[in-house]
C-alpha positions in Angstrom: 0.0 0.0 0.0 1.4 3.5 -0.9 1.9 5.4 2.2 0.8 9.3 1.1 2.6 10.7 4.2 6.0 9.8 2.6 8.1 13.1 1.9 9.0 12.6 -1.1 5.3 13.5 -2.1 5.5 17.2 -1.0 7.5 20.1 -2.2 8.9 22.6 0.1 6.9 25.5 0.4 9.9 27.9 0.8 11.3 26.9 -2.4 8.1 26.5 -4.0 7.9 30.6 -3.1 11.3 30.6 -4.7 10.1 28.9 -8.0 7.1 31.2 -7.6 8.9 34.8 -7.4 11.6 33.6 -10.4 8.5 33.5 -13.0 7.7 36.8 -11.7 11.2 37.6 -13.0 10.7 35.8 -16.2 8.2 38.5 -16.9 11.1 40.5 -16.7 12.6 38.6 -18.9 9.9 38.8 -21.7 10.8 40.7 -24.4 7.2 40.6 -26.0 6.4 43.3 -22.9 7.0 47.1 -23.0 10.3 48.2 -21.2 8.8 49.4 -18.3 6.2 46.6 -17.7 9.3 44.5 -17.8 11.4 46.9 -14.9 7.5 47.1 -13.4 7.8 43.3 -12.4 11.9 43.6 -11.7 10.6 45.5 -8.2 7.6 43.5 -7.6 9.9 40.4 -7.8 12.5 42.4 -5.3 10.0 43.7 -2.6 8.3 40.1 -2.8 12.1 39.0 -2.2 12.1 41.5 0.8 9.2 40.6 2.8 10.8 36.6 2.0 13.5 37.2 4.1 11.9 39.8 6.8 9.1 36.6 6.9 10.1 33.4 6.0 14.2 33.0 6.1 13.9 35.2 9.7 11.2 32.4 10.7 13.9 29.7 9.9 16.4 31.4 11.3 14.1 31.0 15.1 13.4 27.7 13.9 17.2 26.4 13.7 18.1 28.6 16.9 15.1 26.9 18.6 16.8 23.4 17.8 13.5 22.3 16.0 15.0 19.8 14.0 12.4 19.0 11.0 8.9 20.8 9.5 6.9 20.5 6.7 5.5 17.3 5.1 8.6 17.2 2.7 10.9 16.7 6.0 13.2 19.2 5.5 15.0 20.5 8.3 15.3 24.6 9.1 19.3 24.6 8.2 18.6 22.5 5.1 15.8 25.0 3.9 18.2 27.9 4.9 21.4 26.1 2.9 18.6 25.6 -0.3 17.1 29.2 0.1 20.7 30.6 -0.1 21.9 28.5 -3.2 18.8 28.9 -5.1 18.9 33.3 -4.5 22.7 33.4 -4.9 22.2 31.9 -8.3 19.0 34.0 -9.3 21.1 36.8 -8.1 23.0 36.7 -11.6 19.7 36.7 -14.0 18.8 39.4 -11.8 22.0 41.8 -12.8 21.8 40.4 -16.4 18.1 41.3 -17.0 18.4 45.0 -14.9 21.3 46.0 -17.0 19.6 44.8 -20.3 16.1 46.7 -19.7 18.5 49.7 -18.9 20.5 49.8 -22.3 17.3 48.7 -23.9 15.9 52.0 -22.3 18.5 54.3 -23.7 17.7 53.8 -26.9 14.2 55.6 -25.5 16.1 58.4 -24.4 15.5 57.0 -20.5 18.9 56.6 -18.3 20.4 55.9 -15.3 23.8 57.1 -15.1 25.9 57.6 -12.1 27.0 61.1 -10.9 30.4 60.5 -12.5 29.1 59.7 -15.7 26.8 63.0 -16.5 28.4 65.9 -18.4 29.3 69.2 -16.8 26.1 70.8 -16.6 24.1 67.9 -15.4 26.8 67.5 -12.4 25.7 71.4 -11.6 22.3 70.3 -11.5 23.2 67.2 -8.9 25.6 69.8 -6.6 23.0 72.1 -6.3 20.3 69.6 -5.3 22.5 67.9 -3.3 22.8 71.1 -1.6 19.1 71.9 -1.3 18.0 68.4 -0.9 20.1 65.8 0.3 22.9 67.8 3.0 20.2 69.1 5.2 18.6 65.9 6.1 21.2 63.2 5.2 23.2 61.3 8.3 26.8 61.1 8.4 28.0 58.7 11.0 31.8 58.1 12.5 32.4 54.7 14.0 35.5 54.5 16.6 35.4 54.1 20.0 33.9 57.1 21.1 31.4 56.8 18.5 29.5 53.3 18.6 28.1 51.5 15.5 24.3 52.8 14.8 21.7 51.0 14.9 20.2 50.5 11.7 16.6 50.0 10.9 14.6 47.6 8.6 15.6 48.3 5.4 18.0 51.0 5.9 19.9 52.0 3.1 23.3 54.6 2.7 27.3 54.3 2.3 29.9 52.4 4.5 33.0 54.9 4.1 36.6 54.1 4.5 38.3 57.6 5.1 41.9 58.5 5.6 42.2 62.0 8.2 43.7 64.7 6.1 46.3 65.7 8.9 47.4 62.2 10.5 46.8 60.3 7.6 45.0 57.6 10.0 42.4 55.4 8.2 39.0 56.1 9.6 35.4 54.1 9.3 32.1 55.7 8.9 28.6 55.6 8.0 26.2 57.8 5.2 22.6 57.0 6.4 20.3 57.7 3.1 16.7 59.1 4.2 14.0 56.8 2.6 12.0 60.6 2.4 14.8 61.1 -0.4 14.1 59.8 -3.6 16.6 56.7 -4.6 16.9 58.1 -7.9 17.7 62.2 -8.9 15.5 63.1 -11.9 17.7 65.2 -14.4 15.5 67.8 -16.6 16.8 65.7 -19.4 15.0 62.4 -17.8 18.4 61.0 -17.2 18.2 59.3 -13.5 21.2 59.2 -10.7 21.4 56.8 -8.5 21.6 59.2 -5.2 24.5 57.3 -3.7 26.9 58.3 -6.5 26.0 61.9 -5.9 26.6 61.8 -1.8 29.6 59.6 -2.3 30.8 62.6 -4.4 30.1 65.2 -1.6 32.0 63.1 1.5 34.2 65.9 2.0 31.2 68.2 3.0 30.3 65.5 5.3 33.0 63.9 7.0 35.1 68.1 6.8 38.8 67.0 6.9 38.9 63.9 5.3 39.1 62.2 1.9 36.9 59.3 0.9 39.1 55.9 -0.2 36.5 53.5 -0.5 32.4 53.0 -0.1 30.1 50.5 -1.4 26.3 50.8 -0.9 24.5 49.1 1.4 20.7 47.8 2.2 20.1 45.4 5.5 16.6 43.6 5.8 15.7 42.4 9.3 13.4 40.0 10.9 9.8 41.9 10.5 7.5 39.5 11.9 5.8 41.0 14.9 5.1 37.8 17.8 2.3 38.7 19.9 1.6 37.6 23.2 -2.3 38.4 23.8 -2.1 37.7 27.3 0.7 40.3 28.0 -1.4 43.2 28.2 -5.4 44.0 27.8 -5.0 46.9 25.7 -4.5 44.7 22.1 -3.8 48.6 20.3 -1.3 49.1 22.6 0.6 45.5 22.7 0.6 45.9 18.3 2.3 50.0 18.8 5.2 48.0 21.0 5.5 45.6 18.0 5.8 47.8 15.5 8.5 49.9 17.1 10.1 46.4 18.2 9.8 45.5 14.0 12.3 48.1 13.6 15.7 46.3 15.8 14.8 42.6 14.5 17.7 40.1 13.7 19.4 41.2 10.4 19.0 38.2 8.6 20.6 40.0 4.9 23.0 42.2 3.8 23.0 43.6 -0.2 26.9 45.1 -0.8 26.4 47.4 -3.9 29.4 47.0 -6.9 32.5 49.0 -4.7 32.2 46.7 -2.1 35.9 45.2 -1.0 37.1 43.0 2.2 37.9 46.2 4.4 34.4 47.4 4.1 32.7 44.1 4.4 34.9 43.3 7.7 34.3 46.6 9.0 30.4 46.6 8.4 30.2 42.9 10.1 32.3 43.2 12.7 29.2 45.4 14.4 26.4 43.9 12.7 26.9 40.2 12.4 25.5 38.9 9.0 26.1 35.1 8.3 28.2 35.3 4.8 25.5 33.2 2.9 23.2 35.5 3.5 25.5 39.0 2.4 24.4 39.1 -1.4 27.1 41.6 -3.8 25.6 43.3 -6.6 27.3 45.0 -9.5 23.6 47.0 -10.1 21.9 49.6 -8.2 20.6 48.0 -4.8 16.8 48.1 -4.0 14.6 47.0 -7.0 11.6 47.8 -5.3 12.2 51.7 -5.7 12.4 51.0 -9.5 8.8 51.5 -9.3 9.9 55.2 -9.1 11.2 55.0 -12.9 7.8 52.9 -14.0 5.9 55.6 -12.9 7.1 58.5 -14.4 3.7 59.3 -17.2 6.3 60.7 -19.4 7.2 57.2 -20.5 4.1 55.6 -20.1 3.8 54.6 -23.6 6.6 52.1 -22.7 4.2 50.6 -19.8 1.4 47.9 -20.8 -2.2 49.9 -22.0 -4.2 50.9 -18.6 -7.4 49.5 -18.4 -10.6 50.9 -16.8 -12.4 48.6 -14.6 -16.3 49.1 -15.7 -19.5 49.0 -14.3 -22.0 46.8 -15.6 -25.3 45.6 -15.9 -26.9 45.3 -13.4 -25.5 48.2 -12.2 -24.8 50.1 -15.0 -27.5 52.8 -14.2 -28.7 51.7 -10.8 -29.2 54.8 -8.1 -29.9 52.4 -5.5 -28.0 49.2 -4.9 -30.5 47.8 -3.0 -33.2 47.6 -5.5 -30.8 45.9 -7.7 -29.8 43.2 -4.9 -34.0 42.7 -4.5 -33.9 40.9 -7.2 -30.7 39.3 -8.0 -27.6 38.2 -6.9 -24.5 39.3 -8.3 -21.4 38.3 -9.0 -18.2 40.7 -10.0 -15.3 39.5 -11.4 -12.5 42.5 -10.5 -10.7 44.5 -11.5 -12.2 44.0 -14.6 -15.5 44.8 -13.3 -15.5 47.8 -11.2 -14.8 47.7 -7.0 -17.5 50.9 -7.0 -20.6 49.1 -6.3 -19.3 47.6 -3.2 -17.9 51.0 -2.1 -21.4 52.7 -3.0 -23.2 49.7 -0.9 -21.6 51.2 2.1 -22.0 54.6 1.3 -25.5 54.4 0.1 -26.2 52.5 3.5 -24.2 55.1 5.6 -26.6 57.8 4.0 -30.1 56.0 4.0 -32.2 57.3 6.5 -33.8 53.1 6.6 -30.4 51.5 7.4 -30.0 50.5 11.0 -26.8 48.9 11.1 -23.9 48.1 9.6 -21.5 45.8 10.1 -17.6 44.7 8.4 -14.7 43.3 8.3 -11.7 45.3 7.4 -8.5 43.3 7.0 -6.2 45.9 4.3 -8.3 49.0 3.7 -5.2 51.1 2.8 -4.8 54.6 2.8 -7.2 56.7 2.5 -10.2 54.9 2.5 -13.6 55.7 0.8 -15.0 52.6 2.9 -13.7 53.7 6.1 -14.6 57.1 6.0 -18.7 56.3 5.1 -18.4 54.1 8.4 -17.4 57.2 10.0 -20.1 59.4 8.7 -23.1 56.7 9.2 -21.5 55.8 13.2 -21.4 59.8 13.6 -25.2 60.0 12.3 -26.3 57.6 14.8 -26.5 54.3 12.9 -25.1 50.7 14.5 -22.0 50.8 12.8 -19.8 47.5 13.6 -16.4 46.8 12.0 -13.9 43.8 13.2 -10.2 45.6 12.2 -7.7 43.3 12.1 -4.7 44.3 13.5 -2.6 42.1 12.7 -2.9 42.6 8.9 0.8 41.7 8.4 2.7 45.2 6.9 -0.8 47.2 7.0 -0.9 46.9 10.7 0.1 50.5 11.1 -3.1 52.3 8.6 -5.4 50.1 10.4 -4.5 51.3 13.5 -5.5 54.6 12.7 -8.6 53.2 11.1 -9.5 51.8 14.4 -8.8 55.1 16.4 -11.1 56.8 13.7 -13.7 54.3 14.0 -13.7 54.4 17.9 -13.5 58.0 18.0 -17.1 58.1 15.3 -18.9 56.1 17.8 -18.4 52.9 16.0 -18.0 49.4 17.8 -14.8 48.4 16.5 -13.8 44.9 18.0 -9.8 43.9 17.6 -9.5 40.4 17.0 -10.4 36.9 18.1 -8.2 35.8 20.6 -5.8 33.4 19.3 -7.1 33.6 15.5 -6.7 36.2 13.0 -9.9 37.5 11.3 -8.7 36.9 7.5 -13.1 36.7 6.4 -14.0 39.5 4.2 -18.0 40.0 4.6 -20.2 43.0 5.4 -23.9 43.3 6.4 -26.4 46.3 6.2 -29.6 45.9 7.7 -33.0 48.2 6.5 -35.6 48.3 7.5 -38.4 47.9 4.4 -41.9 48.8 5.5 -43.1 46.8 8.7 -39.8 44.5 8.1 -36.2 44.0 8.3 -34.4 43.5 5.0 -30.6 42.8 5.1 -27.7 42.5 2.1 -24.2 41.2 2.3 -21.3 41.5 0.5 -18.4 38.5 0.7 -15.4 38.6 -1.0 -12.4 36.5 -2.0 -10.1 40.2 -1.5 -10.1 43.2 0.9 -11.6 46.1 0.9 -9.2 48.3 -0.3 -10.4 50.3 -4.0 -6.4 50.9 -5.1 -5.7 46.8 -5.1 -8.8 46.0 -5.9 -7.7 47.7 -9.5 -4.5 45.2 -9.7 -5.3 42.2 -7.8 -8.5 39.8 -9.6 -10.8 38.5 -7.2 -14.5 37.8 -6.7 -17.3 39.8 -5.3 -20.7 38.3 -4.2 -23.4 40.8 -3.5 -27.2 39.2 -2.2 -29.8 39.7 0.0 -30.4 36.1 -0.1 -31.9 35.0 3.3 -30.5 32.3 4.1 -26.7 33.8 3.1 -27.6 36.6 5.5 -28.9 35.5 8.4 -25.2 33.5 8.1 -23.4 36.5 7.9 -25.5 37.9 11.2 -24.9 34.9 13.0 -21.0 35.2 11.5 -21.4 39.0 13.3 -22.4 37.6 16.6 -20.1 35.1 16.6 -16.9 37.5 16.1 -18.7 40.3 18.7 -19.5 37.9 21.0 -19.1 34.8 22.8 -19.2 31.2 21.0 -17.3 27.9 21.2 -19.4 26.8 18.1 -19.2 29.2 15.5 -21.5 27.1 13.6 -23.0 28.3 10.5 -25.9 26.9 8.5 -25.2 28.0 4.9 -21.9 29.6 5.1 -18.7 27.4 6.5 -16.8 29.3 8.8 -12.8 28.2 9.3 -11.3 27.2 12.1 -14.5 24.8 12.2 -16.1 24.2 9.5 -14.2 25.0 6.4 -11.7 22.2 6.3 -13.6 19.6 6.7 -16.3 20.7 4.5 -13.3 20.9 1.4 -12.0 17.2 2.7 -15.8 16.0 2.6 -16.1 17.7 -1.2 -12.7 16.4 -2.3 -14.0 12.7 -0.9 -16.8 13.2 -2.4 -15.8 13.5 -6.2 -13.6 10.4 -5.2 -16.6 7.9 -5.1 -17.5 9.2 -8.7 -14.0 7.9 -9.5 -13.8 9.1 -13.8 -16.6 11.4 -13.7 -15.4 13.5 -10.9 -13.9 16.0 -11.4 -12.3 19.3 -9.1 -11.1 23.0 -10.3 -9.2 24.3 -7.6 -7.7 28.0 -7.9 -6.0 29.1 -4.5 -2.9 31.5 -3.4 -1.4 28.5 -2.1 -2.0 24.9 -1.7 0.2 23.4 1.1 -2.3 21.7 4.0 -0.8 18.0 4.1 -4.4 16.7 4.5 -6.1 18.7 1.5 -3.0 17.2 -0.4 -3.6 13.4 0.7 -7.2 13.5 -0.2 -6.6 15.3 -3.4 -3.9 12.2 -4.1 -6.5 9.5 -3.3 -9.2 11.2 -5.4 -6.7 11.4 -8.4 -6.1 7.8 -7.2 -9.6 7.0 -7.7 -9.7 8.6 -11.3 -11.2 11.9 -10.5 -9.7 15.0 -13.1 -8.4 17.5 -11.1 -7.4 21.0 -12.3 -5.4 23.2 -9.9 -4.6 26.7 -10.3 -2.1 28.2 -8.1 -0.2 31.6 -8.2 2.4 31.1 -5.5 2.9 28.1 -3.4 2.2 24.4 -4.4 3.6 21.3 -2.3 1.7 18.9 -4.5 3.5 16.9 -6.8 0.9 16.3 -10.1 2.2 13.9 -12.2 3.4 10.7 -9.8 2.1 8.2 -11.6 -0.3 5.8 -9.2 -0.4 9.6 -7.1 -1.2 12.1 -9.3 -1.1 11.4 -12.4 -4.6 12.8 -13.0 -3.5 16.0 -10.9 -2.6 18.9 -13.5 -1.0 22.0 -11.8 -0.4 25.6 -13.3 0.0 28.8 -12.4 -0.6 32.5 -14.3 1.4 35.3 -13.6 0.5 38.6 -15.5 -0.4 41.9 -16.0 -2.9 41.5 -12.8 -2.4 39.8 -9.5 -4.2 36.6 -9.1 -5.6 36.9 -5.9 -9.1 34.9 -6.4 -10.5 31.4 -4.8 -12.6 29.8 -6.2 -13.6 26.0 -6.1 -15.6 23.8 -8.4 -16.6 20.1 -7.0 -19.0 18.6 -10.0 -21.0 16.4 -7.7 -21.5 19.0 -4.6 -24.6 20.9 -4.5 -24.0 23.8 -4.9 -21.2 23.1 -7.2 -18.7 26.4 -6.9 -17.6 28.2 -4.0 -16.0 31.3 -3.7 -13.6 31.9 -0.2 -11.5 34.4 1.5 -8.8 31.1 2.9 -5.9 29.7 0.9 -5.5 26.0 1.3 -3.1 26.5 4.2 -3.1 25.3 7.3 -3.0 28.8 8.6 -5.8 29.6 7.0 -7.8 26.7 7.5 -7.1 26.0 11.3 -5.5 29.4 12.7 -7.7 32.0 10.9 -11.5 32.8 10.4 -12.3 32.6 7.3 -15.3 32.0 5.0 -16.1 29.5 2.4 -19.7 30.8 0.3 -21.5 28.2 -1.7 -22.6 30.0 -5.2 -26.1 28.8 -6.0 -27.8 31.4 -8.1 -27.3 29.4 -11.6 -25.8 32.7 -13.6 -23.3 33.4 -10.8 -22.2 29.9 -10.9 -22.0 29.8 -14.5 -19.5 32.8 -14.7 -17.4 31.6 -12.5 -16.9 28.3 -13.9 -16.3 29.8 -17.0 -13.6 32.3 -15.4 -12.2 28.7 -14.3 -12.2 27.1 -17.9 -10.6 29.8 -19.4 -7.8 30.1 -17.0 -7.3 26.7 -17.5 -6.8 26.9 -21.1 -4.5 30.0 -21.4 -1.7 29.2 -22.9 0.0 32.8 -22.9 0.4 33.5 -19.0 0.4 30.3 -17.7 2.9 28.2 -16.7 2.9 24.0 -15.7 3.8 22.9 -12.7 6.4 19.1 -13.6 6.9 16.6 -10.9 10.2 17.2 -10.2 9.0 20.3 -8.5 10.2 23.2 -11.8 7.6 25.0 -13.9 7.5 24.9 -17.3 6.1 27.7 -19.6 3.0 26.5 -21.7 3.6 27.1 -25.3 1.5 29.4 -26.8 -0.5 28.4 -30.2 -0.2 30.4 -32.8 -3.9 29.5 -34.1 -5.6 30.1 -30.9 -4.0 32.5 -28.5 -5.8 32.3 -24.7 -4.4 35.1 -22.8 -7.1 34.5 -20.4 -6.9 38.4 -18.3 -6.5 40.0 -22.0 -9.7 38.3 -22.8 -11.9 39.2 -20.0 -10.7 42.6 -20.6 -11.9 43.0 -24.0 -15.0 41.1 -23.3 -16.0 43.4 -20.5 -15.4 46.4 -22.6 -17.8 44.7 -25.0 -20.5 44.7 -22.8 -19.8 48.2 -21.6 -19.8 49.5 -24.9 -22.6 47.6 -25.8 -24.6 49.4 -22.4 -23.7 52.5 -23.7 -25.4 51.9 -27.1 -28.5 51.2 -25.7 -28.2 47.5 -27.2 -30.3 45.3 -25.2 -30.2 42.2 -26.8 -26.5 42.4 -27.4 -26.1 43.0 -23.8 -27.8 39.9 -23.2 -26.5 37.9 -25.5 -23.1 39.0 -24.2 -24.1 38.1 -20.6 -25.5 34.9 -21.4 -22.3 33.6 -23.0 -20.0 35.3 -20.8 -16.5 34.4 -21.6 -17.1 31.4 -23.1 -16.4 33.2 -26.9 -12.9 32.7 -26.3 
């Protein structure tokens, strides 16, 4: 009998993140993209390399110090995950240069470069003095190191110049610091759109730092520390308070990297880490400008925005097209929004319609990102300050946005909402929201629930699914969803809905069995974040033992092998990186009734046993149909898509010539179909059009 639990059925999800962020730089790589689509995805796939280590390699490194000796299914100890983490970047590290340096001289010949100081021509190195002058010398922070002078503490993701210096009078060889400002840009915009790295243009001003001394030597530098913020509920009762101590305590974590930029040399290095104690596998040299994520301040300059891919305007549709009141609309149907393709407004104008009508009693969310300056947030304000039952569940442990919904929270409170903090020992990862009206002598409530957050700027980027309905048996869920997070239950039970840590999980292993006793005719289309639960994995193997076709599409991490034969050989695996995030979960089970499902949870354990989360059966027939359809036709692109092998790589999927299935190119020009086809007054178009959906392509 073939035992299932043996490791060398799992991938390791660290490097499975690895394989991930590497096709992100394969976009990079793709010369059928503009130039600065291409840079675009060059500091996407650096910032996601950031948070990596702050997360994930500082998490090992506790692991390994903790002498906890294996985790994971695939068995892989902490020290041999670190060892693999280091060989696989250090590698990468190279294709990284190569493709930066060939998008830049590809760049030049659009009149767009990035030249250091030394390398501009007289008048241009005017231009730098005088802004360094203006600019940089007011704010920037020189630092001695000697014994009267002790090394500085440097926070996450600091960023300046280690100096070697020789004293102009004893000709004694000094050390020092240049800390560079993150309010500074990290590139200086010429008039002639030429841009200078800002370390080449301080390194050339040391003497007006350091008065009395020449510069030898510098190399750039970047450190990333551990950034994950462990917090003991019990410590204190005031939760805000406990999360403001671990967000100042984010700043002096363990630095688990160093990035040396192309002057670096042994005196420097040895100086740096004789104070701050890097391991030497993880100090990475670079011969390129350090910090890809603040290329994003090259990608968005508009004057060279015909290098970028075509923007595209997420529409409004039927049946919303025209609609004054959202709530007359949800009286009669249920709908179903594919974003960004189809626009975040109506969800937006749900809560600010509600905040304003003089019938809604209450209101109640969950916020989990709501970013910066939220329309969302401040209609909760304005229907709490007008007396309404305004209820919103913040979560502040919304890993990096901890700090905007902290002031959410204080906003809230301070509006006369009832803002609650958290479930002890869970994270509140559901994204659902509930207005109640009254309508005549009754009660009438809607609810939206989501697969993403309620944030309108991502919600532009990232794909995901929005179900709006004032179906009762969905809402009076979502109340008793309410009750459960404000109040107190050991249960959690709900009737319609299933509710993680309780109910979700075994719900998806009863499904997954399920299509097993159909054996050929089942069949499952997964799409998730990540796929690494062992027990979701063993009873996806013994349903493709069975015979059941199983489809799987996963953006980031798989530990699933597809292809073992007698495992999985009726597992298929791929993944779709593009132009938008692919952020969406949705699940199709043939045989379950309903048969999709749309949820906020990954299939992680995290999110299925340490988080609460929401799994929404879809059982209006047109919602279901578009989302199965949405499913089909990512599972036939063969232009973003790539196929996860058993040996744990990913292969591109070839495109074909004769029938080219970009699958986010073609829900974009559908949608602008129908939205053109609103605004000719076209009826039967418009329903034809809906009817079909995207099953044209």
């Amino acid at each position: 009998m073939i035992n299932l639990k043996d490791p060398k059925y799992y991938l390791n999800r660290e490097l499975s993140w690895l394989q991930f962020n590497t096709r992100v730089l394969q976009q990079a790589q793709d010369e059928s993209l503009p130039l600065l689509e291409r840079l675009k995805f060059l500091a996407i796939y650096g910032t996601n390399l950031d948070e990596f280590y702050m997360i994930r390699v500082a998490g090992l490194k506790k692991l390994f110090t903790a002498g906890v000796i294996v985790s994971g299914a695939e068995r892989l100890t902490p020290l041999q995950q670190l060892r693999e983490i280091r060989k696989y970047l250090h590698q990468e590290k190279e294709v990284v240069e190569y493709t930066l340096i060939h998008i830049f001289k590809e760049l030049e010949r659009e009149n767009l470069f990035v030249k250091e100081y030394k390398h501009v021509g007289p008048k241009e190195k005017r231009e730098l003095d005088l802004y360094f002058a203006s600019h940089i010398y007011p704010v920037i922070v020189p630092i001695a190191v000697d014994n009267t002078h002790p090394f500085p503490h440097l926070n996450n993701l600091s960023f300046g110049l280690i100096v070697q210096l020789t004293d102009n009078d004893t000709r004694e060889m000094r050390y020092g610091l240049v800390r560079i400002p993150r309010m500074l840009s990290r590139f200086i915009e010429l008039e002639n759109g030429t841009y200078v790295p800002i370390e080449t243009v301080v390194a050339e001003h040391i003497s007006e730092l350091f008065p009395g001394f020449t510069l030898n030597k510098y190399s750039s530098f970047r450190v990333t520390r551990n950034a994950d913020i462990t917090i003991e509920e019990e410590e204190a009762d005031d939760f805000m308070e406990i999360l403001e101590e671990g967000l100042r305590l984010r700043k002096r974590g363990e630095m688990v990297r160093l990035e040396l930029g192309a002057n670096s040399n042994e005196d420097l290095i040895n100086f740096f880490n004789r104070h701050a104690h890097v391991f030497k596998e993880d100090i990475y040299y670079f011969s390129t400008w350090l910090n890809l994520g603040s290329l994003w301040q090259i990608v968005s300059n508009k004057r060279f925005a015909h290098l970028t891919s075509p923007g595209y305007k997420p529409r409004t549709l039927p049946p919303f097209e025209n609609s004054e009141n959202i709530f007359s609309v949800l009286d009669k149907q249920d709908v179903i929004l594919y974003h960004p393709f189809e626009s975040f407004d109506p969800i937006t104008q749900l809560i600010q319609q509600a905040a304003k009508d003089p019938d809604v009693f209450a209101i109640r969310m969950t916020l989990y990102r709501a970013g910066a300056n939220s329309p969302i947030v401040n209609a909760l304000t304005a229907a709490a300050e007008s007396g309404k039952q305004v209820t919103v569940m913040v979560e502040l442990r919304a890993r990096f946005d901890e700090e905007n919904n902290l002031i959410w929270a204080k906003q809230l409170e301070q509006s006369g909402a009832h803002v609650i903090f958290g479930i002890r020992g869970f994270k509140v990862h559901a994204k659902a929201a509930l207005v109640t009206k009254k309508v005549g002598d009754t009660l009438r409530q809607y609810a939206h629930i989501g697969t993403g957050n309620y944030n309108a700027t991502t919600a532009k980027i990232y794909t995901d699914v929005s179900y709006l309905t004032s179906d009762k048996a969905i809402t009076n869920d979502v109340t008793r969803f309410f009750h459960f997070l404000t109040g107190f239950s050991k249960k959690g039970k709900l009737n319609t809905l299933y509710m993680a840590p309780t109910q979700m999980k075994p719900k998806i292993l009863s499904m997954i069995q399920n299509e097993a006793k159909m054996l050929e005719k089942g069949h499952i289309i997964v799409k998730v974040n990540s796929l690494v639960d062992d027990d979701v994995i063993r009873a996806l193997y013994k349903a493709s033992q069975a015979g059941v076709k199983i489809e799987i599409i996963v953006r980031g991490i798989c530990c699933l092998r597809p292809g073992i034969e007698g495992i999985s050989e009726n597992i298929r695996v791929i993944s779709i990186i593009g132009k938008y995030l692919e952020h969406a979960r949705i699940f199709y089970f043939k045989h379950a009734t309903p048969k999709l499902y749309i949820s906020s949870a990954d299939w992680m354990p995290r999110n299925l046993i340490r988080r609460i989360e929401l799994l929404t059966g879809i059982a209006d027939e047109e919602s279901a149909s578009k989302l199965l359809q949405i499913l089909q036709l990512q599972c036939s692109d063969n232009v973003l898509a790539y196929e996860l092998k058993s040996d744990g790589g990913y292969v591109k999927i070839p495109t074909n010539k004769a029938k080219i299935i970009n699958n986010q190119k073609l829900i974009e020009t559908h949608t602008e179909k129908v939205y053109k086809a609103v605004r000719k007054e076209n009826p039967n178009y418009i329903q034809q059009l809906a009817t079909r959906l995207f099953s044209e392509s």
